[in-house]
Kinemage of the C-alpha trace (Angstrom):
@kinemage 1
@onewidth
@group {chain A} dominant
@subgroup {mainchain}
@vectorlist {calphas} color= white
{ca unk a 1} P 0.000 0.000 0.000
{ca unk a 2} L 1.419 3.273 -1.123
{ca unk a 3} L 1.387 6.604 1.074
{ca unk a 4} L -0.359 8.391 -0.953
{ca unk a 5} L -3.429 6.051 -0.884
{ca unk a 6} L -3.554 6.691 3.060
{ca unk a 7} L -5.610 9.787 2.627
{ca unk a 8} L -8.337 8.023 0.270
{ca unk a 9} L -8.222 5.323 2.344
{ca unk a 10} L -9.449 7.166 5.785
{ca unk a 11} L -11.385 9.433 4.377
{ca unk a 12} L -13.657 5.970 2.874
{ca unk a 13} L -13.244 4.685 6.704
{ca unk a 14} L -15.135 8.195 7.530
{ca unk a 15} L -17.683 7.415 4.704
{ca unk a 16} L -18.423 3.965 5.873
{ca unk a 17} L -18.746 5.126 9.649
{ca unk a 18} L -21.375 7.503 9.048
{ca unk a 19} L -23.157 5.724 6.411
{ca unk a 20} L -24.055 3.145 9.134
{ca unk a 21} L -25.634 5.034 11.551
{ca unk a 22} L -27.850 2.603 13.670
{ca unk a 23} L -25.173 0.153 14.060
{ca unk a 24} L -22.489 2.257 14.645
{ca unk a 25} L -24.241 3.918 17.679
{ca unk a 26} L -24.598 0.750 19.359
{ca unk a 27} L -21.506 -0.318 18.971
{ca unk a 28} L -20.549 2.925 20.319
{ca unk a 29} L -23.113 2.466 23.037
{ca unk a 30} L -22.126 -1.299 23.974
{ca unk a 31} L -18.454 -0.428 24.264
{ca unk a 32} L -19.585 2.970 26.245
{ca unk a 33} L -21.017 0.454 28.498
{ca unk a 34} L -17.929 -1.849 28.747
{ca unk a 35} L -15.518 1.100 29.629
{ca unk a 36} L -17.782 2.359 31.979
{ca unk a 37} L -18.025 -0.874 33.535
{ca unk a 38} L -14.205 -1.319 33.827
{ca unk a 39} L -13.667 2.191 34.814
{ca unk a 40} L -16.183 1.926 37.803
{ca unk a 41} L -15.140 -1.225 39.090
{ca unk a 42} L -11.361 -0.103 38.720
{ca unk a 43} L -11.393 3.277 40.779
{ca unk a 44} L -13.729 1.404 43.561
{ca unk a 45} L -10.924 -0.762 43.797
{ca unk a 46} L -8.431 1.518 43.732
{ca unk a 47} L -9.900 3.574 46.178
{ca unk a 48} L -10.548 0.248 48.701
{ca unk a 49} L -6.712 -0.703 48.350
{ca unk a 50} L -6.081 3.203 49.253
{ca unk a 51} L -8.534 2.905 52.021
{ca unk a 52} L -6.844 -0.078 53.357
{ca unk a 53} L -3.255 1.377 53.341
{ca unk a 54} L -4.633 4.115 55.261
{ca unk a 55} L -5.589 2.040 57.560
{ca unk a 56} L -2.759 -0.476 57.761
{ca unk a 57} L -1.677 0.980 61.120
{ca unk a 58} L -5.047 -0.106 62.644
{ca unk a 59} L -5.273 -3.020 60.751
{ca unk a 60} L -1.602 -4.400 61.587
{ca unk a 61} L -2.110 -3.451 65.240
{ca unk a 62} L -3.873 -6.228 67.816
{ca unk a 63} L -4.226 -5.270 71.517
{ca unk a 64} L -3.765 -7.727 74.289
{ca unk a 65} L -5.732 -6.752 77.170
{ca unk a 66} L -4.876 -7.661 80.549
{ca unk a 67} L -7.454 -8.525 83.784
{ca unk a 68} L -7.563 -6.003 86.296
{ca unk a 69} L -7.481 -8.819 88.791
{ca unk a 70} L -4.091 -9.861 88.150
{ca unk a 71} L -1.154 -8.690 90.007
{ca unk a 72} L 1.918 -6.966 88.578
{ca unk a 73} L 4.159 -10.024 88.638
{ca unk a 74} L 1.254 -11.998 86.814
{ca unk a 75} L 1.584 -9.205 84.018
{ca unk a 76} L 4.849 -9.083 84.329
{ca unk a 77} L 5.120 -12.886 83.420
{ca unk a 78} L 2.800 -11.938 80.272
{ca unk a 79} L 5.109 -9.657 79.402
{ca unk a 80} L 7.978 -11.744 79.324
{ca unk a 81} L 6.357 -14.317 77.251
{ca unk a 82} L 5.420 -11.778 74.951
{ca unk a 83} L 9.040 -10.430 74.360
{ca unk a 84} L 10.240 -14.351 73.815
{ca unk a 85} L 7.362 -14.708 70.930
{ca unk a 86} L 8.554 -11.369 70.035
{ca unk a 87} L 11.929 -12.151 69.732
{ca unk a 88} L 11.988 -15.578 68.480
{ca unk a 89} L 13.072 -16.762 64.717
{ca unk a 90} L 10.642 -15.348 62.132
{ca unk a 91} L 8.495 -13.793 64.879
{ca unk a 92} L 5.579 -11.855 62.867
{ca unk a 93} L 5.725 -8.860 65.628
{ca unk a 94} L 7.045 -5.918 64.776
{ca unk a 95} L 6.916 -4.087 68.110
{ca unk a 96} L 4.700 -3.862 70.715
{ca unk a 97} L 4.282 -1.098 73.162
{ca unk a 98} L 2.514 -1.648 77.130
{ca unk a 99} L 0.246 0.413 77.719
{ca unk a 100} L -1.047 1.305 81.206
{ca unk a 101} L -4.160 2.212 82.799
{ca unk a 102} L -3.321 5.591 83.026
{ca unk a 103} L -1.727 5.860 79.594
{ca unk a 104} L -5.035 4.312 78.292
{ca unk a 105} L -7.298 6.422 79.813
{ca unk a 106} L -5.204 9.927 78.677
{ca unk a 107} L -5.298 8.619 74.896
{ca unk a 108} L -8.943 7.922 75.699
{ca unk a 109} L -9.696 11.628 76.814
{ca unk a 110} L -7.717 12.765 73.600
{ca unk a 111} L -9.902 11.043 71.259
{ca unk a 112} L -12.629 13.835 69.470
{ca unk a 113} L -15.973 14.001 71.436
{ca unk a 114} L -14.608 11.776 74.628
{ca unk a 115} L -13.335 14.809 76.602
{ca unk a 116} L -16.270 15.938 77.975
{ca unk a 117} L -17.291 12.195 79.072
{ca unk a 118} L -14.681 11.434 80.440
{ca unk a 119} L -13.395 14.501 82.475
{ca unk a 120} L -14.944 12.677 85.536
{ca unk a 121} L -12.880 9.853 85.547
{ca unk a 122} L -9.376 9.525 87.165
{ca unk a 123} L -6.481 7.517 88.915
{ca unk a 124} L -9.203 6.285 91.460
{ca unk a 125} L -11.816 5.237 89.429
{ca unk a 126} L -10.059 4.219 86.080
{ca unk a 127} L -12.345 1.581 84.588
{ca unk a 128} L -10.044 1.479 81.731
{ca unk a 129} L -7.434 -2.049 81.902
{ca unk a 130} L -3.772 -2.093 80.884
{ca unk a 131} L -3.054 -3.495 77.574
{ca unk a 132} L -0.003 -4.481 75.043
{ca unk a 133} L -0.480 -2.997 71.838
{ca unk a 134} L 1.568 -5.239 69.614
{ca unk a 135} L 2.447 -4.401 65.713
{ca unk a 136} L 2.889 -7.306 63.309
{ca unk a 137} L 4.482 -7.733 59.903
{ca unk a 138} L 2.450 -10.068 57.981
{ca unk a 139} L -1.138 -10.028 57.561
{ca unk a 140} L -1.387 -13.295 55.304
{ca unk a 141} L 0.224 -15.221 58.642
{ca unk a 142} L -1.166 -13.147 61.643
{ca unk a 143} L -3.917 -16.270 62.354
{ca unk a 144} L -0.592 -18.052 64.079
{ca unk a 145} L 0.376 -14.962 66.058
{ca unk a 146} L -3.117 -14.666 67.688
{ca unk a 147} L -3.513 -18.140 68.332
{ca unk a 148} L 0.187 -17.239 70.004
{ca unk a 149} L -0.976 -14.578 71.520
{ca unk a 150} L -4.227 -15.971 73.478
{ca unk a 151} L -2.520 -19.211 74.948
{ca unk a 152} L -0.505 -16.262 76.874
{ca unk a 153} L -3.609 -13.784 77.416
{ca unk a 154} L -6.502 -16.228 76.919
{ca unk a 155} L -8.682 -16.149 73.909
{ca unk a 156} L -11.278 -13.347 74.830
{ca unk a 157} L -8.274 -10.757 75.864
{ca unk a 158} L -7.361 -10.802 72.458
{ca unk a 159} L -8.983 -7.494 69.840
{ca unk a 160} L -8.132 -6.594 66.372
{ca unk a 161} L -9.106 -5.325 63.198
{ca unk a 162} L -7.769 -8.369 61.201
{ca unk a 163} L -11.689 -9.694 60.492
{ca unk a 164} L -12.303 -6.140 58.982
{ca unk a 165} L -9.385 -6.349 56.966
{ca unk a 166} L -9.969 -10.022 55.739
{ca unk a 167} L -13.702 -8.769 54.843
{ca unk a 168} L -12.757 -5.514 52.868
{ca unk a 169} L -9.922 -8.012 51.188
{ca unk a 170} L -12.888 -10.164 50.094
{ca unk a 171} L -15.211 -7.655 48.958
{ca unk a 172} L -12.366 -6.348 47.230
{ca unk a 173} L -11.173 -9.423 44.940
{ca unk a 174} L -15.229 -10.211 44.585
{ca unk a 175} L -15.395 -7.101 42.905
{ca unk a 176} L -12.317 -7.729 40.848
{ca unk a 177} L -13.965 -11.103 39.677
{ca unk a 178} L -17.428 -9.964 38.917
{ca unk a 179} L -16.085 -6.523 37.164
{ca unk a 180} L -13.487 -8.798 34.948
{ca unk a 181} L -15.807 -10.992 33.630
{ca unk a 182} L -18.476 -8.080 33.063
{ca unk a 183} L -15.874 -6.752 31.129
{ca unk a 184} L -15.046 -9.387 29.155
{ca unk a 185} L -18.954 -10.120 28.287
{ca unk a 186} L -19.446 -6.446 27.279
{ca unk a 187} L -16.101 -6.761 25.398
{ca unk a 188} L -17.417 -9.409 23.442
{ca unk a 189} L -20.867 -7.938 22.755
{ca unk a 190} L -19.043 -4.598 21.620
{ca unk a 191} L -16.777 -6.750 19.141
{ca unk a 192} L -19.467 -8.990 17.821
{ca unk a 193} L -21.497 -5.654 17.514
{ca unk a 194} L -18.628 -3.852 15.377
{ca unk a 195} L -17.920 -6.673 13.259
{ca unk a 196} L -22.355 -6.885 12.004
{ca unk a 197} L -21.741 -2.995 11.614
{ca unk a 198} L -18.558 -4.230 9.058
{ca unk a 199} L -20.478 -6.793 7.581
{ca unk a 200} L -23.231 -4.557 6.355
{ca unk a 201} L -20.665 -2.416 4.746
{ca unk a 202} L -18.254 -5.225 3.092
{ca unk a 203} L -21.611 -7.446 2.340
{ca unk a 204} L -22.629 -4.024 0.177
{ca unk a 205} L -19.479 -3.902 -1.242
{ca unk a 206} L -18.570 -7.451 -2.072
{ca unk a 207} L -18.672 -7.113 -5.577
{ca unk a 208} L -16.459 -3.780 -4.840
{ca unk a 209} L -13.674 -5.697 -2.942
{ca unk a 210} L -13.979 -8.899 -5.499
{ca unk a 211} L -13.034 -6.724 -8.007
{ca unk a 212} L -10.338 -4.797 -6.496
{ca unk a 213} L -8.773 -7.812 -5.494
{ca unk a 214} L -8.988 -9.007 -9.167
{ca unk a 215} L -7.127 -6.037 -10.214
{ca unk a 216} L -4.124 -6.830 -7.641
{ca unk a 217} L -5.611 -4.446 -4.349
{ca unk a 218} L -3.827 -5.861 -1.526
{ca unk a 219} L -4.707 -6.977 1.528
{ca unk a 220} L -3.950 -4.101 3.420
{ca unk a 221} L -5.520 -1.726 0.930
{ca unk a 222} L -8.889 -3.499 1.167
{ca unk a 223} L -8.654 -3.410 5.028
{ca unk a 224} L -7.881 -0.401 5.801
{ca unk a 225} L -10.940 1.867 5.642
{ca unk a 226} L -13.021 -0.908 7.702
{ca unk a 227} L -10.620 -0.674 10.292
{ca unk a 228} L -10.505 2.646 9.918
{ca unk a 229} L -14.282 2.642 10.989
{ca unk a 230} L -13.399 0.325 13.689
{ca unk a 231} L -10.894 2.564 15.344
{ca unk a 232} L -13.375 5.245 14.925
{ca unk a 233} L -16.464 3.312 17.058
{ca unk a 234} L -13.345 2.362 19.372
{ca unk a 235} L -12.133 6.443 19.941
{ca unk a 236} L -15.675 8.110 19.997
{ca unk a 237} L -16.648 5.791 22.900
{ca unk a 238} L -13.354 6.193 25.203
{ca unk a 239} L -14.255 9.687 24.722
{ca unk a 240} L -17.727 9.879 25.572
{ca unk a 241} L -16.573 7.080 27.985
{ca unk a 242} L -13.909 9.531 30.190
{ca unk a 243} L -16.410 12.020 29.880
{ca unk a 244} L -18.985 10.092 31.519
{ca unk a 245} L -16.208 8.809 34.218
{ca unk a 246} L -15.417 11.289 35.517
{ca unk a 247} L -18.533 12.659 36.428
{ca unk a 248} L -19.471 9.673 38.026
{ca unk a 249} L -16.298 9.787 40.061
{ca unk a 250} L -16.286 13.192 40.620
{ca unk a 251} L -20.447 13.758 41.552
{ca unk a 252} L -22.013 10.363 42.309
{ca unk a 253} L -19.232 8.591 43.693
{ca unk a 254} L -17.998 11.714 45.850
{ca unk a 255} L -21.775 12.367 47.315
{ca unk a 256} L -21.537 8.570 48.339
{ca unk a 257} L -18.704 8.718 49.857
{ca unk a 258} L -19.249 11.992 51.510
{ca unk a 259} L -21.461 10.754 54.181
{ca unk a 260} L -18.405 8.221 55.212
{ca unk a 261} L -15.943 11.088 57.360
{ca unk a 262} L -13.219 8.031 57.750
{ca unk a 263} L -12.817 7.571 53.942
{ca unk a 264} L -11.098 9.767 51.869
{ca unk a 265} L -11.637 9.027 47.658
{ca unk a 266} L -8.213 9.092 45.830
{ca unk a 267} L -8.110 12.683 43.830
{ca unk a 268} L -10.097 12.811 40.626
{ca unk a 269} L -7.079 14.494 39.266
{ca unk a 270} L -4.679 10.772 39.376
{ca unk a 271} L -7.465 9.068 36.863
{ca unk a 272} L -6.429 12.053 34.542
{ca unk a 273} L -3.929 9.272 32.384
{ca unk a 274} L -4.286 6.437 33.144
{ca unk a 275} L -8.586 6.253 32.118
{ca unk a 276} L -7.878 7.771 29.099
{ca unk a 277} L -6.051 5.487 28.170
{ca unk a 278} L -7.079 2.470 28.922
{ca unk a 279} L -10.585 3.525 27.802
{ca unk a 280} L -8.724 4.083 23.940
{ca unk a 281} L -6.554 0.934 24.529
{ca unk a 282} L -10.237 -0.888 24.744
{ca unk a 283} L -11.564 0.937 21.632
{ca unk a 284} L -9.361 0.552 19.723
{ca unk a 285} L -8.587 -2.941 20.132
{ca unk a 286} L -12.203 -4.070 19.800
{ca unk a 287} L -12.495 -1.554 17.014
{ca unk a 288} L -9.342 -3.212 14.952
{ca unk a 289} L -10.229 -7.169 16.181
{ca unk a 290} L -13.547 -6.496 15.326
{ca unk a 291} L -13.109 -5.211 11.751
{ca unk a 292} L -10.069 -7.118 10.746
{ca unk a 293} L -12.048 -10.387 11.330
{ca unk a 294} L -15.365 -9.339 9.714
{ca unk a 295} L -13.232 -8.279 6.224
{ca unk a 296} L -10.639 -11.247 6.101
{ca unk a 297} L -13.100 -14.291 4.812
{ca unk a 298} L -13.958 -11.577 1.888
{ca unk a 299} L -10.327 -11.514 1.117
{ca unk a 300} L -10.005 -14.759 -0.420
{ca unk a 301} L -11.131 -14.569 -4.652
């Protein structure tokens, strides 16, 4: 194919694309649909893995609490079991810090709203009990650790937020699933879509293409507007597509979330390249698969 053809050859890509209006639109529509679907269930994601880093310090924190019944040698003894499991081979504890009564109840009166509840209590009547707040390393084998933990504190002295984590870590990969394979339907219905929109066209202009391929048209020359039209469907819906996005995000999603104060949605503004692009990666695949396939059985003369 010769440059000079390129021109000719786009501009009968242009032709074709409008020419089939009805089709064309829901191709357009069905991979609208696709991209919105990925896009959605990517920056919900996103923004649940953010969510969770956030939170890692509560998350990778469990708090040992001790009986207010037993003496200081008995915690003492806890203690010192703690700092052997903490210093053993491949121990999964970070740190841990012991925290007293008093200790407990000052971060308690710190904490936004407490103040005034708690200005009554003191040293005397503390109802607050001491506690170890231990830091571990790895959340995938913390289940060891606490079963560690509550042979030396007992089972029901034992808090944390692992369960939460676990839960929003299952949500999380259930969304991942169901949005992937959404995708992939979609995907398909947009490329079967295309390819009826580029069968209208090539079935109108079979005699067309016969003959140019009589005459010695390559390949590539009888292609090219028909994926030309592909790519088209493929870049008009990432557009609409971003468009769309990013009021979802930056409206619907943020109203949502607004009611949450603990979560904080990742910046509209970090989407900027990377939906964009994937959005036109999308198009333009289906766009090209989709047309390339519907042309090549045409090919043969």
């Amino acid at each position: 194919m010769k440059l000079r053809n390129i021109p000719h050859l786009i501009g009968q890509g242009f032709v074709s694309f409008w020419r089939n209006g009805a089709m064309t639109t829901a191709a357009i529509l069905v991979l609208i649909c696709c991209m919105l679907v990925l896009g959605s269930f990517y920056v919900v994601i996103d923004n649940l893995d953010k969510f969770i880093e956030d939170q890692s310090e509560s998350i990778k924190t469990i708090n040992a609490y001790v009986d207010s019944s037993e003496s200081p040698e008995e915690v003492n003894e806890k203690e010192l079991a703690l700092a052997g499991l903490a210093t053993a081979a491949n121990s999964n504890i970070d740190y841990y810090v012991r925290i007293t009564k008093e200790e407990a109840l000052e971060e308690m009166k710190n904490r936004e709203g407490l103040e005034d509840i708690l200005t009554e209590f003191d040293e005397s009547n503390n109802p607050l009990p001491e506690r170890f707040r231990i830091h571990f390393k790895d959340i995938d084998t913390v289940q060891s650790l606490m079963r560690d933990l509550e042979e030396i504190f007992g089972a029901d002295k034992i808090k944390s937020e692992v369960g939460v984590y676990e839960k929003v870590n299952s949500i999380s990969s259930t969304i991942t699933l169901v949005g992937l394979w959404l995708m992939i339907i979609l995907l398909v219905i947009a490329i079967l879509i295309i390819m009826n929109t580029v069968k209208l066209t090539v079935f109108a202009r079979r005699k067309d293409i016969a003959i140019m391929r009589y005459i010695g048209a390559t390949s590539a020359f009888v292609v090219s507007p028909f994926i030309v039209e592909g790519i088209l469907v493929g870049i008009i819906a990432a557009i609409i597509s971003t468009g769309i996005q990013y009021y979802l995000y930056d409206e619907v999603f943020a109203n949502i979330v607004s009611s949450y104060n603990d979560i904080n949605l990742v910046p509209v503004m970090d989407y900027l390249y990377v939906v964009p692009v994937a959005f036109l990666a999308i198009g333009i695949f289906a766009g090209v698969i989709a047309s390339a396939t519907s042309v090549k059985k045409h090919l043969d003369v």
